[in-house]
C-alpha positions, 0 to 999 in steps of 0.5 A: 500500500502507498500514501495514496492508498492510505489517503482513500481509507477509512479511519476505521479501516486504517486503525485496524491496518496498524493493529495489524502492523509490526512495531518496527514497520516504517509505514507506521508514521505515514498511516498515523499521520493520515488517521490525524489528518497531518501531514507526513513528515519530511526530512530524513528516514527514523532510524531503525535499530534492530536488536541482537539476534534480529541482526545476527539473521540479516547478516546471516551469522550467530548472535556470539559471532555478531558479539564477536564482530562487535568487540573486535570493533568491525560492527557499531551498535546503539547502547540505548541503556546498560546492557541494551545494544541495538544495530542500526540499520546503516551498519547492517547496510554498510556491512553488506556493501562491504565497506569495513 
């Protein structure tokens, strides 16, 4: 579904479309943004942090080799509060493109 889709729904309709979303699904904004009749926002894209083990099947390895990557300083991570470490979404980008 695009914005304009979302445009031509009912409240409803789209309420019951976000019920049925992920929380880490991106379209999120956009839909809630047309259900309160605001406008989408502009600028960069929120960034996206995906937890460990998230992570670690994206780049198709072990959640203790991603922790090895990431104490052997090839992978950054987010620490949102002690002991909570998140991968941002351009790392994962960056590691598939293979830029070190």
């Amino acid at each position: 579904m695009n914005a304009k889709t979302f445009n031509t729904m009912s409240k409803s309709d789209l309420l019951v479309h976000i019920a049925g979303l992920p929380d880490s699904d991106a379209r999120i904004p956009a839909l809630a943004a047309t259900l309160l009749g605001g406008p989408q926002q502009s600028g960069p894209a929120p960034l996206r942090l995906f937890p460990m083990g998230k992570a670690a099947e994206a780049m198709g390895c072990s959640r203790p080799t991603l922790w090895r990557m990431i104490r052997d300083g090839q992978v950054r991570t987010v620490e949102l509060k002690p002991g909570m470490r998140r991968v941002p979404e351009s790392e994962l980008r960056r590691i598939a493109a293979g830029d070190k």
